[in-house]
N, C-alpha and C positions, 0 to 999 in steps of 0.2 A: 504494500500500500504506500503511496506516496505520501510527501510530507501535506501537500497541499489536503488529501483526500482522508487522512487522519486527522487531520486541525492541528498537529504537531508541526511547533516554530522549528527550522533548521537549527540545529546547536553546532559551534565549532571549535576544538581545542586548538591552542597558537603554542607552540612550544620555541621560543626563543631565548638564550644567553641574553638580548639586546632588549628593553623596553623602558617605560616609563619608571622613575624618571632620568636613566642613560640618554642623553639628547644625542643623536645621529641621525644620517638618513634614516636607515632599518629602522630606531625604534621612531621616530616621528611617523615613519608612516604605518607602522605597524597597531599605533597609539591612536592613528587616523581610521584604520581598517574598522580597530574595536569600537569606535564612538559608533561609526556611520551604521555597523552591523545592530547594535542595539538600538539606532534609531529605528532602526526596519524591521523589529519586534524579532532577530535574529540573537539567539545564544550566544556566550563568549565566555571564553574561559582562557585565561593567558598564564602558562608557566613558565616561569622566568628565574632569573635569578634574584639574591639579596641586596638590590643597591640600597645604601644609604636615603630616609625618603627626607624631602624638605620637612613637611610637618610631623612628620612621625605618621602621616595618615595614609592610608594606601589607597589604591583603585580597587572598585567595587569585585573586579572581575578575576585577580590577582592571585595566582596562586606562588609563593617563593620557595626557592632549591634554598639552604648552604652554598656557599660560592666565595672567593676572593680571587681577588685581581689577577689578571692573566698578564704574564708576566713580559711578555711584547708590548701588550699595549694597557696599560694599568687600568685607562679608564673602563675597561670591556672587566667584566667580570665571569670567572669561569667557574659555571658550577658544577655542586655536588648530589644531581638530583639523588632519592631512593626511592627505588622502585615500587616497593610496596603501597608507599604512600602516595605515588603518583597515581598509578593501577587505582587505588581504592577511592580520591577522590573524582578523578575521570570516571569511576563507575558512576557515583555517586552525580555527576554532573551529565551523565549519558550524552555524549558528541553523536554526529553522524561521520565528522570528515574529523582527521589527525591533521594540524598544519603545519610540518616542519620548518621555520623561516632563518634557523643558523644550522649550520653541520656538524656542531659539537655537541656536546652531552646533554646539553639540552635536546638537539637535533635527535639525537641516540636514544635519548630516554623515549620522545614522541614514539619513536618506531617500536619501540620494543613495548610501548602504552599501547598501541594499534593494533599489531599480532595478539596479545592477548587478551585485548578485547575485541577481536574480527574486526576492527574496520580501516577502511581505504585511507589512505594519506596524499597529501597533497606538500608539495615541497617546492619552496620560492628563492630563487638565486637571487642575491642582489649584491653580492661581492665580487669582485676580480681580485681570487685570489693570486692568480699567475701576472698581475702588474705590481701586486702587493709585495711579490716575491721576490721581485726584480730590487722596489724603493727598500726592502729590509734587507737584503743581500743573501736570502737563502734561499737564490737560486737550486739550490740541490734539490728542492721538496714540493720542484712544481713536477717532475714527473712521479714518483707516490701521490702527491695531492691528488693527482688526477683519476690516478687509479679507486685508490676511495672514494673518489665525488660521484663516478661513472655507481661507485658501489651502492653510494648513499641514495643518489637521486634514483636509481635502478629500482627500489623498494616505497616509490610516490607511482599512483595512475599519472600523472600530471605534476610536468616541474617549468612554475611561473618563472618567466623574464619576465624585466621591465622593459628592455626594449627587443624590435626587430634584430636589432646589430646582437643585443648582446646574446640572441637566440641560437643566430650563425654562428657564434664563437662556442657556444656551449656543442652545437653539433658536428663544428669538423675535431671534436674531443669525444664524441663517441656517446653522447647525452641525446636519448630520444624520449619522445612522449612528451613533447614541450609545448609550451602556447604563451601569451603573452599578457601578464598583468601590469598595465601602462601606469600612468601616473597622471597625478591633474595637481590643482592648485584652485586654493582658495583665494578669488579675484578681488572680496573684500576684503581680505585680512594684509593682500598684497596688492598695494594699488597705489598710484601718486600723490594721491590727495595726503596722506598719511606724512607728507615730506614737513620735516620740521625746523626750524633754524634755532630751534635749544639745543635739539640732538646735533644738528652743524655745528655751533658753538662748543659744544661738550666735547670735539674730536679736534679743537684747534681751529677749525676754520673760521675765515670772515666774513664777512658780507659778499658774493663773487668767485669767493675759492671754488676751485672743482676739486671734487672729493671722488677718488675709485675706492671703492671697497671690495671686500671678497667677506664672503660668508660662507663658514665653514671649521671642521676641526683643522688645528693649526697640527698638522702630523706630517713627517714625510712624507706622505704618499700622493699629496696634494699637492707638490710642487709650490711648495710658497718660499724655498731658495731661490730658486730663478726667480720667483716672480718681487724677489725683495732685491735683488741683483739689477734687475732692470729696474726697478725704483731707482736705486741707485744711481743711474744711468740720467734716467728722466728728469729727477730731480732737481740736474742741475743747469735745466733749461725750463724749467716749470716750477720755480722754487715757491711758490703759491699754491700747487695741489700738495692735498692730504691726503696720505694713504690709509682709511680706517680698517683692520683685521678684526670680524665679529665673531667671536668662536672661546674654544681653551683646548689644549693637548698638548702634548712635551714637547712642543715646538717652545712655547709661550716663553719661558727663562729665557733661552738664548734669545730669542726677539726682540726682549726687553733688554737685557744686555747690549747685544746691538748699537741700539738706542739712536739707528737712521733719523735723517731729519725726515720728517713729514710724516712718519712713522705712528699711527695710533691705536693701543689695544684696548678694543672697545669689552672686551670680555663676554663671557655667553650673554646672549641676550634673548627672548623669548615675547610671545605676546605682542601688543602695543609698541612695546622697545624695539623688537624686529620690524615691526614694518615702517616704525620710524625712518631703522636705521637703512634699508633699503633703499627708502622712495626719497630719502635727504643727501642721498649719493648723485652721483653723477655719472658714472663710468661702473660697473661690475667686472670684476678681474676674476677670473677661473681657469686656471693654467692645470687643473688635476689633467692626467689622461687614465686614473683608473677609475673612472664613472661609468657604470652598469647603466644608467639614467641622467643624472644631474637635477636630483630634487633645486636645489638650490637655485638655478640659472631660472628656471620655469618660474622662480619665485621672484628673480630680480626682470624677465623679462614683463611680467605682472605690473611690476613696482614702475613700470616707464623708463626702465634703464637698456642702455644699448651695454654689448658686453662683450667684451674679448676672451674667447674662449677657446681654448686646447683644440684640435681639430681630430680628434680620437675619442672611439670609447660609444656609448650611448647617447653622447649630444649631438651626435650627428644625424639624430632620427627626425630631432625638429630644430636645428640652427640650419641655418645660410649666412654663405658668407657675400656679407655685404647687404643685406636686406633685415633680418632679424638679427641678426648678431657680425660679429666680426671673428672670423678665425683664421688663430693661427699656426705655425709649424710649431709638432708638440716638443715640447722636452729643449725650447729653443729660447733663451734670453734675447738674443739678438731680434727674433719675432714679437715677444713681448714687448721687448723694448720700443720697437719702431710699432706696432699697435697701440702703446700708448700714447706718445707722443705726436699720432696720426690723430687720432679721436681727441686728444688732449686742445689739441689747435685747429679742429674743423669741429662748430657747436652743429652745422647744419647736417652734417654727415650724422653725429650725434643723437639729432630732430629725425633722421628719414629714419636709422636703425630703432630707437623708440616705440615710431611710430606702430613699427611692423613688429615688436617683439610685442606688443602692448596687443593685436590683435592673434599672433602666435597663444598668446596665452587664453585669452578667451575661448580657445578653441577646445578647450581639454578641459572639461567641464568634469567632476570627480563622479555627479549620481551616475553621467553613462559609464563609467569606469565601474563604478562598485556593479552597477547592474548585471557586466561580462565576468566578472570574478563570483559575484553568487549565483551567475547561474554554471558556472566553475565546480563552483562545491556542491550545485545541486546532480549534475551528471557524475560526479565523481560518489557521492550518496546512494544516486541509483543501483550504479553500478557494484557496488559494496554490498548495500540488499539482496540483489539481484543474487548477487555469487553465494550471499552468505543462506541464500533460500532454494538454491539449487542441491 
């Protein structure tokens, strides 16, 4: 019997390392998945690990591992689910679909909750870990990595991309049964109007200044060496823009160290703050090339900002260059450099990229998105029925 034909809401288990309150891609939108499903009278149940919470209050939906900091990257934390107690409240919350959204023991624990309670999985890429591998130096373990992902994702009906691109990459590695969970952006939370000259003042500038900012974790993998390098560069023919960084990661001390002129760390910022800090920019700088999607960019072409952007990876699903955005050669100072200082001293070039990234974003509206993702989980539902009543 179907869920419709029962009057039973879909339920769906999220098993991620990454979630509220860890600010990242993953868990921001994974945070976004869980609202939009409980507006839709849709079940949620998210197992995750033990971050630190601001008020000591949690999310209604929240279930936590034991976990401490993974030792790469501190702010991710790696847990220690048990099984028994996962088993027992997954029972207890009855799911239709398992949705695995990291590969680790969270990832792990999901699969081995699913097998012993019969049902289907669904598992969501949104990492490159083989670009990751390259900015951490251990290259050695992008060929094992593969071998396990090929193992991992092997045991989902269905393993979401965010984008077309990063769908290709997944399948000349040997990754099938794939489809694609896109992305959208909230056009009132990211929008111009939001632009404010407190938050311009708060980052050094004046009345005039042009402000490039980047939003994002300050991490190697996002290429914010080159992209401070070529500041460098810029700076001393533009000694009037300010460069705002909105984010925190082990970049931040040495950043600060630094201590570049025009240089400002605006620190995480969230809410109201962000879209201040977006729409009171001028320029968007995004040099990463290991973007499975590029939450971020969709959110500054929103904000009315033109954007200079890595020409690799998943932003290549919705930038052009020269029309919506500005791209350039990846992993390249010298391109950064001369992209800034291009846009920096043409405001009209500026105006026509804007304009187009301003209707870029409207385009990608989040309800048709959630719509293609539940009805995601409802054939993958079926088909778990189906098998588990034959």
């Amino acid at each position: 019997m179907s869920d419709e034909a029962s009057g039973r809401n879909l339920r769906i288990a999220i098993f991620s390392e990454v979630y509220w309150p860890m600010v990242s891609g993953v868990g921001v939108t994974l945070r976004r998945l869980a609202d939009a499903l409980v507006a839709r009278g849709i079940g949620v149940r998210v197992y995750t690990a033990n971050y630190r919470l601001p008020d000591g209050v949690d999310r209604p939906e929240v279930h936590r591992s034991a976990s401490m900091p993974f030792f790469l990257y501190p702010d991710v934390q790696w847990a220690f689910p048990r099984h028994r107690q996962l088993v027992a409240d997954a029972r207890a919350f009855r799911p239709d679909v398992i949705h695995v959204a990291t590969e680790f023991a969270l990832g792990l624990a999901g699969i081995r909750v699913a097998r012993e309670l019969g049902l289907p999985v669904v598992a969501s890429a949104h990492t490159d870990y083989e670009q990751y591998a390259a900015r951490y130096h251990v290259d050695w373990a992008v060929r094992p990595g593969w071998r396990y992902l090929r193992w991992f994702y092997g045991q989902a009906e269905r393993v979401l991309c965010p984008s077309r691109i990063y769908e290709e990459h997944l399948h000349s590695r040997g990754i099938r049964r794939t489809g694609v969970w896109s992305r959208g952006v909230d056009t009132e939370a990211f929008n111009p109007r939001w632009r404010a000259e407190s938050y311009r003042a708060s980052v050094g500038a004046q009345p005039g200044d042009p402000i490039v900012t980047y939003v994002g974790r300050l991490a190697r993998e996002k290429n914010l060496d080159l992209l401070l390098e070529a500041w460098e560069r810029v700076t001393l023919r533009h000694p009037r823009a300010r460069l705002a960084l909105v984010g925190r990661g082990p970049l931040e001390r040495d950043i600060r160290e630094r201590a570049i002129p025009g240089v400002h760390l605006a620190g995480l910022l969230t809410g109201p703050d962000l879209s201040a800090a977006y729409a009171s920019a001028d320029i968007f700088a995004f040099p990463s090339v290991t973007e499975t999607f590029g939450n971020v960019l969709l959110e500054a072409m929103a904000s009315g900002l033109p954007s200079i952007v890595a020409a690799a990876g998943g932003v290549l699903e919705f930038t052009e260059h020269g029309r919506n955005g500005w791209l350039v050669e990846p992993n390249s100072v010298d391109a950064i450099a001369s992209a800034l200082d291009r846009l920096l001293t043409d405001p009209a070039l500026r105006s026509r990229i804007a304009r187009n990234a301003l209707a870029t974003a409207a385009t990608r509206r989040w309800d048709l998105i959630d719509d293609q993702l539940i009805e995601e989980y409802r054939r993958v539902a079926r088909a778990g029925r189906a098998r588990r009543a034959a």
